[in-house]
C-alpha positions in Angstrom: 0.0 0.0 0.0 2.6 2.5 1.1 4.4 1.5 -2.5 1.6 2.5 -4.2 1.1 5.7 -2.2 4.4 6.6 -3.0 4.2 5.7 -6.8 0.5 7.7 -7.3 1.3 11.1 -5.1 1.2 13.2 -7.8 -2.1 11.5 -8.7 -3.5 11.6 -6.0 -2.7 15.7 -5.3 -4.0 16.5 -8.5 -7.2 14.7 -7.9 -7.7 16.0 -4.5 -7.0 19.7 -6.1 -9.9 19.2 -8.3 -12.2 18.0 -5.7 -11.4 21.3 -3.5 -11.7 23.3 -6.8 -14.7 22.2 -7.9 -16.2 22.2 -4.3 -15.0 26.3 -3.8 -16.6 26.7 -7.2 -20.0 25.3 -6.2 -20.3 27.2 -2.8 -19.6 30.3 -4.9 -22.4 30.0 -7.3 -24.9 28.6 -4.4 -23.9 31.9 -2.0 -23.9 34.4 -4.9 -27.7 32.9 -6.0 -30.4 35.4 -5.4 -33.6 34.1 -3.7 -36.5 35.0 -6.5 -39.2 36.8 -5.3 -42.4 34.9 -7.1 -42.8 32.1 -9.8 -44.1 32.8 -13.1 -45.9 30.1 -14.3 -46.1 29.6 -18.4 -48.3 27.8 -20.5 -47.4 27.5 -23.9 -45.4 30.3 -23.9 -48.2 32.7 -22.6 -47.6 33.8 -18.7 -50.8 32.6 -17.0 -50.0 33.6 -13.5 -47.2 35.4 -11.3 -47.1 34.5 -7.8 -45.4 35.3 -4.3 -42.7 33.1 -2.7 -43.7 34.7 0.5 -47.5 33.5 0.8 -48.4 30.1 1.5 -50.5 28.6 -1.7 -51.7 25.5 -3.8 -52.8 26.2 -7.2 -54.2 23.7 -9.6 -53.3 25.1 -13.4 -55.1 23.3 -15.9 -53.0 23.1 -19.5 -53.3 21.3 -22.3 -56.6 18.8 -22.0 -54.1 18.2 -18.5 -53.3 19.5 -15.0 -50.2 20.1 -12.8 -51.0 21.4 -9.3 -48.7 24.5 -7.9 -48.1 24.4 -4.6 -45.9 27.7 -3.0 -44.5 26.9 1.0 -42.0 28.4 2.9 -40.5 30.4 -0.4 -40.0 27.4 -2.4 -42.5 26.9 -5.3 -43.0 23.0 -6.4 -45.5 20.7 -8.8 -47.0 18.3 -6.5 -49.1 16.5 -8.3 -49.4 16.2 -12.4 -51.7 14.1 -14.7 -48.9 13.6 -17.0 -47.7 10.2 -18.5 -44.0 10.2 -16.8 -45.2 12.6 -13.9 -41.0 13.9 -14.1 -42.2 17.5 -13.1 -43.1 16.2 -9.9 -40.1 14.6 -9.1 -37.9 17.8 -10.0 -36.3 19.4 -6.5 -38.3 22.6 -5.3 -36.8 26.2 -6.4 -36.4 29.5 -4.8 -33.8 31.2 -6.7 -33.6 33.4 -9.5 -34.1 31.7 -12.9 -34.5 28.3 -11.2 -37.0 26.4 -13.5 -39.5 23.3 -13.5 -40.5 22.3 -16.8 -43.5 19.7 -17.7 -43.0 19.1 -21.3 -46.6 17.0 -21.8 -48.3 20.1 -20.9 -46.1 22.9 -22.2 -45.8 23.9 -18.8 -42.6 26.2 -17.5 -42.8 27.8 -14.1 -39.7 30.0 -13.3 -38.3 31.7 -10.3 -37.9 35.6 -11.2 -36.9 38.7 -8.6 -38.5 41.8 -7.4 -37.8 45.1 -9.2 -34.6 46.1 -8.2 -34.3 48.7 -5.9 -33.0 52.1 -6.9 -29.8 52.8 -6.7 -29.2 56.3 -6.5 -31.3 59.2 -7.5 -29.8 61.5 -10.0 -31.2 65.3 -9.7 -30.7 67.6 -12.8 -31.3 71.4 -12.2 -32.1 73.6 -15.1 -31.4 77.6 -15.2 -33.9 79.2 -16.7 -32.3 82.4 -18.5 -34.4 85.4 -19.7 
């Protein structure tokens, strides 16, 4: 064993480098991820309804001769229940963050996560003479 320690350290640093890397890399993206503010739900590329994270609510959405039932708890927004064939929106993880998506393909069905309005900034004021 200690041969083949010996004989693979190189190997073995490089891998554990990339493990570390890709590790820092993920905890990046996951703490620069804004939390959305409500979940747009499209049907056939028409928006259909916009709702709050914040508020507690189950919404049955009725698309294409189908149904997928909306449910919005604790600021996550999830399908619960589908009549679809393969039922795979339902087993998609819940989302919160900006431009998180589920997607159920049977029924055209897209329901995104999308922020608030920004907040402003600054406030530029531009004063005019007035000359006679």
């Amino acid at each position: 064993m200690k041969a083949w320690i010996g004989q693979h350290k190189k190997d073995l640093f490089l891998c554990l480098s990339m493990v570390l890397v890709v590790a820092f890399l993920l905890l990046c993206v996951k703490l620069w991820q804004k939390q959305g503010g409500y979940v747009v739900v499209t049907v056939d590329q028409k928006v259909v309804g916009k709702y709050p994270l914040q508020k507690d609510l189950e919404i049955k959405i009725d698309a294409h001769g189908g149904y997928n039932t909306l449910v919005v708890k604790d600021g996550f927004a999830s399908i619960e229940d589908a009549d679809c064939p393969d039922k795979l929106c339902t087993h998609q993880s819940k989302i919160q963050c900006q431009n998180e998506t589920i997607l159920c393909v049977p029924h055209l069905l897209l329901l995104t996560i999308e922020g608030e309005k920004a907040p402003v900034d600054f406030v530029i004021w531009i004063e005019k003479e007035w000359c006679a």
